[in-house]
C-alpha positions as CSV (number, residue, x, y, z in Angstrom):
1,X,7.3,7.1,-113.5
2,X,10.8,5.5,-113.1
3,X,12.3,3.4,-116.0
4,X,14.0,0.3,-115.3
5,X,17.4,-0.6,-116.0
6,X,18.4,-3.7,-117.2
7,X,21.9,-5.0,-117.2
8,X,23.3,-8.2,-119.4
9,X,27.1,-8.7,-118.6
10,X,29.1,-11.2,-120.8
11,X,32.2,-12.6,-118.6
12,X,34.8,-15.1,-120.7
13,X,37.3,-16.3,-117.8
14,X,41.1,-15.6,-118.5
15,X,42.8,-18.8,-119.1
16,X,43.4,-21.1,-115.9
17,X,40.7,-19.1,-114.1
18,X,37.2,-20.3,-114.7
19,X,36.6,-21.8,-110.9
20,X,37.8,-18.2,-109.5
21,X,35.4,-16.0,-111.7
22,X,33.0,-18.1,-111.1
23,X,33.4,-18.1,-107.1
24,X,33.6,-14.1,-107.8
25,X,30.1,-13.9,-109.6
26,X,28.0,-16.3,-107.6
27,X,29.3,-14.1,-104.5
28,X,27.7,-11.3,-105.8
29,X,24.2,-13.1,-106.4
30,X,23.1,-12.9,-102.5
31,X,24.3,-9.2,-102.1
32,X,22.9,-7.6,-105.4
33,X,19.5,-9.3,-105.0
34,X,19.3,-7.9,-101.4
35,X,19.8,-4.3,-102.8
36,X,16.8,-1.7,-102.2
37,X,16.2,-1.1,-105.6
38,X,17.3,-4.9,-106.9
39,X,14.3,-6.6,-109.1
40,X,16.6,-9.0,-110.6
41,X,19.9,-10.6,-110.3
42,X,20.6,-14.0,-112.2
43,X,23.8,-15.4,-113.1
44,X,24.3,-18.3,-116.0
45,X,26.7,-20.7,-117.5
46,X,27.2,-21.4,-121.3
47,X,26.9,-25.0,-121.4
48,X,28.7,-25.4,-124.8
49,X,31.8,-22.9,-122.8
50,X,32.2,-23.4,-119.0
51,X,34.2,-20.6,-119.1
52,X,31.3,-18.2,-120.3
53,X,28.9,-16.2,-117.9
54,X,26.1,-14.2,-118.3
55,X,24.9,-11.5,-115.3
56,X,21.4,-10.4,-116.1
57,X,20.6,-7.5,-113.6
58,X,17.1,-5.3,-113.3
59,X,16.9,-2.6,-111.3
60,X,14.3,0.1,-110.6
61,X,15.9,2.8,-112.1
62,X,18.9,4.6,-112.9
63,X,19.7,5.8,-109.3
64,X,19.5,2.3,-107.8
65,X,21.9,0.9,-110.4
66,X,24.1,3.8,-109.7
67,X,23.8,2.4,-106.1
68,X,24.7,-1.2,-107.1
69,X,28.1,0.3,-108.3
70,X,28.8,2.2,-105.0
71,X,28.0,-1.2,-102.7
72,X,30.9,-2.7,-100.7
73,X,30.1,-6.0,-103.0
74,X,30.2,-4.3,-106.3
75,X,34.0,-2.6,-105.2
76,X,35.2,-5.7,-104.2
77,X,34.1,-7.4,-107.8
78,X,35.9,-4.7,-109.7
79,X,38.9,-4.7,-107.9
80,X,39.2,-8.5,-109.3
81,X,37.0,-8.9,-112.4
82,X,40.1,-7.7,-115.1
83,X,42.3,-10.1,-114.2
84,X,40.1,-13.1,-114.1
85,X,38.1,-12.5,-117.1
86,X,37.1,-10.3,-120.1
87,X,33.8,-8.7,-119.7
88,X,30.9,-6.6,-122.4
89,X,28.1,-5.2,-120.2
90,X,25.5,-3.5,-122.2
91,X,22.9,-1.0,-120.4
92,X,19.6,-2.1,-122.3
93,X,16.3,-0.2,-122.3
94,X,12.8,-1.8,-124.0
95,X,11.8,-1.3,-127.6
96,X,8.0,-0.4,-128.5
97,X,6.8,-2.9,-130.4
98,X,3.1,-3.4,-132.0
């Protein structure tokens, strides 16, 4: 059995460019979710920052979130993403709890 992967990305836009990270990220909701191996694909906004986002990505395992990274969509967003905004992602995987 496969484990998922989940995904949380924390974006801060560089100053002066809040409207063009966000166009960048809500771009990429439509492709990612349409991925094979895609289970989840949300993107937020801090209301008490406007310039804060939050990606929160599931995928079916390992190999389909390598695939997200090799996608047309995914290129694109890197080739852009360092100059409009500071970003911590952070790979998570599930605690067993009683």
């Amino acid at each position: 059995m496969s484990t998922p992967v989940n995904v949380v990305a924390v974006l801060v836009a560089r100053p002066g460019k809040t409207e063009e990270l966000r166009a960048l990220l809500a771009g990429m909701v439509g492709p990612s979710r349409a991925e094979q191996g895609n289970l989840k694909y949300n993107l937020w906004q801090d209301q008490a920052d406007r310039g804060r986002f939050v990606l929160e990505e599931r995928y079916v395992d390992n190999a389909a979130a390598a695939a997200h990274h090799v996608t047309p969509h995914f290129t694109q967003y890197r080739s852009q993403i360092d100059d409009l905004a500071q970003r911590t992602a952070m790979v998570l995987e599930p605690l067993e709890v009683a």
